[in-house]
C-alpha positions as CSV (number, residue, x, y, z in Angstrom):
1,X,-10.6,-0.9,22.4
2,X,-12.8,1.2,20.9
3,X,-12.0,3.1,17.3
4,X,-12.9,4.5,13.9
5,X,-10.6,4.5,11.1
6,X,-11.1,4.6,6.8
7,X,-11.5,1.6,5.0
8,X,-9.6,2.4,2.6
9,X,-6.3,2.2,5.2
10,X,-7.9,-0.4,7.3
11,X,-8.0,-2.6,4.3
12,X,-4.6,-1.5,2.9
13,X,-2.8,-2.4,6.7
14,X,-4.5,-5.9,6.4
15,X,-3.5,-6.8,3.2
16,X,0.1,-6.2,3.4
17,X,0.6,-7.7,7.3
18,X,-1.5,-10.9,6.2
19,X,1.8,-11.5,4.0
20,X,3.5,-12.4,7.6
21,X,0.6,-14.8,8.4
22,X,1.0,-18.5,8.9
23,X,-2.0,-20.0,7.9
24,X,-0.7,-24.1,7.7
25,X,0.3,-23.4,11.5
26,X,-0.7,-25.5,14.4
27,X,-0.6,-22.4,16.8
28,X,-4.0,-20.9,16.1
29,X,-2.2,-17.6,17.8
30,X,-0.1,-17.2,14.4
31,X,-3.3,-17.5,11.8
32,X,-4.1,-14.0,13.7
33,X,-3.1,-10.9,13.1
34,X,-2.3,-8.0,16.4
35,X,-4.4,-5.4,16.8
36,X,-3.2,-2.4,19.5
37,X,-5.2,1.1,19.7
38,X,-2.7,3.4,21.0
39,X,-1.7,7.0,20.8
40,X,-3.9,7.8,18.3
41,X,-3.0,4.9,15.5
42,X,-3.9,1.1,15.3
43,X,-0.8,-1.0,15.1
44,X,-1.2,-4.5,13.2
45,X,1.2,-6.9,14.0
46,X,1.6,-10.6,12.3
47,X,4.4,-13.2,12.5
48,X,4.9,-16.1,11.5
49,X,7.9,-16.8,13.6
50,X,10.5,-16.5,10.8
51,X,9.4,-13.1,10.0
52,X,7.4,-10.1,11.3
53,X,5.7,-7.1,10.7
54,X,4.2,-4.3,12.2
55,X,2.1,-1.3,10.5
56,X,0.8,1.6,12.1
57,X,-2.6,3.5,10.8
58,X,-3.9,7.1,11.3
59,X,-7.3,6.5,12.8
60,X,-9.5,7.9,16.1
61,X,-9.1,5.9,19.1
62,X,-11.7,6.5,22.1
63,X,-10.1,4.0,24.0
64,X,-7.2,2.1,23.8
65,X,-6.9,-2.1,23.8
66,X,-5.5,-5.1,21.7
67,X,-6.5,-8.0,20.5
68,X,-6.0,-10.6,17.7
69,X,-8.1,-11.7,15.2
70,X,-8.3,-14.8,12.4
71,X,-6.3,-13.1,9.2
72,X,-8.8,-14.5,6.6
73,X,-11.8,-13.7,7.9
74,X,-11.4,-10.1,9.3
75,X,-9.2,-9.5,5.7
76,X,-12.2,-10.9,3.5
77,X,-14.8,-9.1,5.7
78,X,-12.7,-5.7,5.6
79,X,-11.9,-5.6,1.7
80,X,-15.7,-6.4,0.9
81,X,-16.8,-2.9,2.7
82,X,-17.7,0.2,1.3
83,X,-15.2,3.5,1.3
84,X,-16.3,4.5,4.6
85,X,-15.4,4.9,8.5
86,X,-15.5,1.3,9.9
87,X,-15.7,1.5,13.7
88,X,-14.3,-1.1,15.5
89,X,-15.5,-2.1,19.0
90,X,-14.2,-4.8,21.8
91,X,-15.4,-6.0,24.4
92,X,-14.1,-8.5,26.2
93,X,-12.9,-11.0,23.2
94,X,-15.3,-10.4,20.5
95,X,-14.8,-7.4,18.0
96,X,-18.0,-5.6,16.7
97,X,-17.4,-3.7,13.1
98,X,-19.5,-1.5,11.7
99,X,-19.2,0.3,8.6
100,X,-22.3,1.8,6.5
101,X,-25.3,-1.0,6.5
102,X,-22.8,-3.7,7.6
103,X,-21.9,-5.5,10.8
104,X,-20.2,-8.2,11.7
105,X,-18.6,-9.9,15.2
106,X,-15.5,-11.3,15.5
107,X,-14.2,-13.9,18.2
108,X,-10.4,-13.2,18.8
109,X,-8.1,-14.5,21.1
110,X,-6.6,-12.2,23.7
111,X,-3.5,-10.3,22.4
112,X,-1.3,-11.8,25.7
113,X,-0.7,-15.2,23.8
114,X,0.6,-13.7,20.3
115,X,4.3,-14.0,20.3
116,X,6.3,-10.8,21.7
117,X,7.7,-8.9,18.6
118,X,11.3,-6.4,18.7
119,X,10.7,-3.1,17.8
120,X,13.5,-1.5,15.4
121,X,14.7,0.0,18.9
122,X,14.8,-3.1,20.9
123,X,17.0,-4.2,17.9
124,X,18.8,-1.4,18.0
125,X,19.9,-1.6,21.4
126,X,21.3,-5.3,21.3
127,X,24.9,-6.2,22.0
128,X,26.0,-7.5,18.0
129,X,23.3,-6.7,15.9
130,X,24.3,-4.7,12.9
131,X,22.7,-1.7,11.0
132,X,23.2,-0.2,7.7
133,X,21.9,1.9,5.1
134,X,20.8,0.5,2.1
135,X,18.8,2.2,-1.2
136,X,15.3,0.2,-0.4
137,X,14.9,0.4,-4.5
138,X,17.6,-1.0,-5.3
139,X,17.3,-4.2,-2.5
140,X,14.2,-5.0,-3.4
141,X,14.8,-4.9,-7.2
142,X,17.9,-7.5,-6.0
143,X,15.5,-9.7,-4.1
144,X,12.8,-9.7,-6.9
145,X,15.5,-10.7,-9.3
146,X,16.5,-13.9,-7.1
147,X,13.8,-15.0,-4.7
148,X,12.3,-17.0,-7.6
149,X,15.2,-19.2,-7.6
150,X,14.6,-20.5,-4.0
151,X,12.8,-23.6,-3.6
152,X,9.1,-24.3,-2.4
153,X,9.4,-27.2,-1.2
154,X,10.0,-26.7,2.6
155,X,11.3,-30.1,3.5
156,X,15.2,-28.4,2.8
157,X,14.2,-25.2,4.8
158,X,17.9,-23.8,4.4
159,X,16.9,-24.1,0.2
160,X,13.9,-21.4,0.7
161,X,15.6,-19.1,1.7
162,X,17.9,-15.9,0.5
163,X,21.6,-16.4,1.7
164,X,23.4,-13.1,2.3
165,X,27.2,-12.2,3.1
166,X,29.4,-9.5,2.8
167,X,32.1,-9.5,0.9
168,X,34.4,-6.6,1.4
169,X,32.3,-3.9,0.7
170,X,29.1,-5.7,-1.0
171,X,26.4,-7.4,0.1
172,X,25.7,-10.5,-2.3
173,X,22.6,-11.9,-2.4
174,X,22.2,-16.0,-3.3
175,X,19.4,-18.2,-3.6
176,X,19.0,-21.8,-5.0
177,X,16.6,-24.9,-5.2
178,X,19.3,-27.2,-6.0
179,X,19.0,-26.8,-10.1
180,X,19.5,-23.2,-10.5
181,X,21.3,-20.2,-8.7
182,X,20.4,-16.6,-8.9
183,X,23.3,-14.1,-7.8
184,X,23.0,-11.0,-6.8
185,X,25.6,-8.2,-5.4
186,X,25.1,-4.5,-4.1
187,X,27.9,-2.2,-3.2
188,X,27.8,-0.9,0.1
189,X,29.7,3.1,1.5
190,X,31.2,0.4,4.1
191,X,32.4,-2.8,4.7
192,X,30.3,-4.8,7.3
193,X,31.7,-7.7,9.5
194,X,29.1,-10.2,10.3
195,X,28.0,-13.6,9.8
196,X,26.2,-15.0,6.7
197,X,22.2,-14.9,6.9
198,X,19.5,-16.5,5.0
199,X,16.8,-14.9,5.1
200,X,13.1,-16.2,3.8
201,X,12.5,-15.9,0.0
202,X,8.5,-15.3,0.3
């Protein structure tokens, strides 16, 4: 993998995938974050196995390759450079990055033990999954609004998370530590028939 891309979007990419990192995990594979060179943009991918993300990046690839990398260090390292092209270089499992007078190497571990992540389209394709529309505004407003009633404490897992259902045409949004409940509710064009989900608060 060899590439050059801006700091400026390198650093943005890193600091909204390391959201999805686990840090507290066991796996060392989930304290990393994905990173693929292909077709002209580097994809970062991070998981933590509840959720996922992946973010594409407009950069120069001279050849293509993945690898993951430790979340801290390479976001640290990356938000400390200068507004200017960062080139990254692997070989084998080490990452050289150069950008202006600095340079750094980073030890990663090779991209075939990160867990596999769906694509939209994978999703897409499955027997029983359901899509819809929905104003991103106006959901994430509803999910500011509640996710602070969710617990922290993760010893009641089902308690950290948003619960979602579908009455008639509505989606209502729930979350609860145990001492208080936020509710939340957001018409929908149609009615959708499906199971109740929780989904993580953070």
């Amino acid at each position: 993998m060899k590439l050059t891309i801006l700091q400026e979007n390198l650093n943005y990419g890193l600091s909204k995938v390391s959201k999805f990192v686990d840090q507290r995990t066991q796996l060392p594979i989930l304290a990393n974050i994905l990173f693929r060179a292909e077709k002209g943009k580097l994809k970062l991918t991070a998981t933590n196995l509840e959720s996922a993300i992946n973010l594409w990046l407009p950069c120069k690839v001279e050849k293509e390759g993945k690898i993951t990398l430790p979340a801290k260090g390479i976001v640290e390292f990356v938000s400390s450079l200068p507004k200017d092209n960062v080139d990254l270089d692997l070989e084998q499992d080490k990452l050289k990055i150069l950008c202006s007078n600095y340079k750094a190497v980073f030890n990663g571990i090779s991209a075939a033990e990160f867990p596999a992540v769906p694509s939209l389209k994978d999703l897409k394709k499955e027997e029983g999954k359901i899509n819809m529309r929905l104003n991103l505004k106006l959901f994430l407003e509803a999910v500011s609004q509640i996710a602070f009633n969710a617990a922290i404490d993760e010893t009641r897992p089902v308690l950290t998370g948003i619960k979602i259902s579908f009455p008639k045409n509505e989606m209502s949004m729930a979350a609860t530590d145990g001492y208080r409940l936020g509710l939340k509710n957001l018409n929908l064009k149609t009615a959708v028939k499906t199971k109740d989900l929780i989904i993580p608060a953070k």
